[in-house]
N, C-alpha and C positions, 0 to 999 in steps of 0.2 A: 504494500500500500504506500511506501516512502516515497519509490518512484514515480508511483503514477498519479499521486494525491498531491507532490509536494513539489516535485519538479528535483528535489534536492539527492543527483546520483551519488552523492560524492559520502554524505549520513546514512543512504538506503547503503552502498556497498561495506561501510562499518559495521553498521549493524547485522547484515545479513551474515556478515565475516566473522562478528561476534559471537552471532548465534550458532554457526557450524560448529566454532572453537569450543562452546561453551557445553551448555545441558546435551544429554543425551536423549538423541532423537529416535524414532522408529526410520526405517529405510526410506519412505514413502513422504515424510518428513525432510531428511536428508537433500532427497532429490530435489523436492519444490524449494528448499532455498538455495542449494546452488543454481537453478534454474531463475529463480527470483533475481541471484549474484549475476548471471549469467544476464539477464535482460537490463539489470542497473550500467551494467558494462557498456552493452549493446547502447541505450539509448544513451549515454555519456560519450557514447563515438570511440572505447573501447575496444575495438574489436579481438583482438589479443588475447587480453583475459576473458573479453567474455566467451572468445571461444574454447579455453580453459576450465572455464566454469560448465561451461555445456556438454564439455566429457565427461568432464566428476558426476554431471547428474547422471549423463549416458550409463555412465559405468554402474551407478545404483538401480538405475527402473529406466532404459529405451522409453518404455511403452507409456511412461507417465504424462498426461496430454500437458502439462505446465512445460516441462521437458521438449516434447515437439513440437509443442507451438513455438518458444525461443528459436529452437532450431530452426524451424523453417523460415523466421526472418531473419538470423543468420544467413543462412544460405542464399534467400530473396534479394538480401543487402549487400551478397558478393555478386550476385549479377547471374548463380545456378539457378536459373528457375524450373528445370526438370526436378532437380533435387528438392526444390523447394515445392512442386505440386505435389511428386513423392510422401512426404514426411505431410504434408496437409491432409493427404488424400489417407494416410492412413490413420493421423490425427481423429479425423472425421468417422470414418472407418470402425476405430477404436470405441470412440463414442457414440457409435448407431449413431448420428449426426444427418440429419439430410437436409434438415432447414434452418433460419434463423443461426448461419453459421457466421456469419458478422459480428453479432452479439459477441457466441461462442467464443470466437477466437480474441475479441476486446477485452473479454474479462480474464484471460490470461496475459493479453500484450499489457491493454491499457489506453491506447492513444488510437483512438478511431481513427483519425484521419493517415494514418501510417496502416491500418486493417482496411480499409477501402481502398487503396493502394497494390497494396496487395494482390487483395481477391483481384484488383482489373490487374494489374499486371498478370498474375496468375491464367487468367479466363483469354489472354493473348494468346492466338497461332503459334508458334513458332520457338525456341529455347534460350532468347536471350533476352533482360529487357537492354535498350536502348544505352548507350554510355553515359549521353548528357543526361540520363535520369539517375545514375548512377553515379556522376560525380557530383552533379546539383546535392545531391541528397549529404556528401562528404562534406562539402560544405558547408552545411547546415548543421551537423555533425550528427546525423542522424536525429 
């Protein structure tokens, strides 16, 4: 909720860092905050650690949808967008998912207007988005 409620990546990545370090979690636990560490990365412009973060959750639970969701804007944000319908598609998949997947995937990212993005980028012909949409976004720092 740091990141998405408060803008402030830099207190969500302490905290989430604190939390791993600290109490003992169940697995499932584990995953969503480094996947949480993983997207505080991500939207801080990150890419590095958050893709860092995104194995440690791999390595706990693949199949956790906080987990693939990260990932697949990962991947969306390198310019894989095979990989990135991939990991959506089983996302979706995973949670019997067929409608109202907008929503779905917001309350794991956070930032609609980066999830509507997405989805159109995603629902595009062809296996790449465009460069200038990919550097414009660096820019911005995600």
């Amino acid at each position: 909720a740091l990141t998405v409620n408060v803008g402030d990546y830099r207190q969500a990545i302490i905290a989430y860092q604190m939390a791993l370090e600290g109490a003992r979690t169940s697995p499932a636990t584990q995953a969503e905050l480094y996947a949480k560490l993983a997207r505080a990365y991500l939207l801080s412009g990150n890419m590095q650690e958050g893709e860092k973060a995104i194995r440690a959750a791999s390595t706990i639970n693949p199949n956790h949808p906080f987990v693939l969701v990260v990932e697949t804007f990962y991947e969306w944000k390198h310019g894989n967008i095979q990989q990135a319908r991939q990991l959506l598609g089983t996302t979706l998949s995973l949670a019997d998912r067929t409608s109202a997947v907008a929503p779905y995937i917001c309350f794991f990212w956070g930032n609609a207007a980066q999830v509507g993005q997405l989805l159109a980028d995603l629902q595009q012909p062809g296996g790449a988005r465009p460069k200038a949409a990919i550097q414009s976004e660096s820019r911005n720092a995600f």
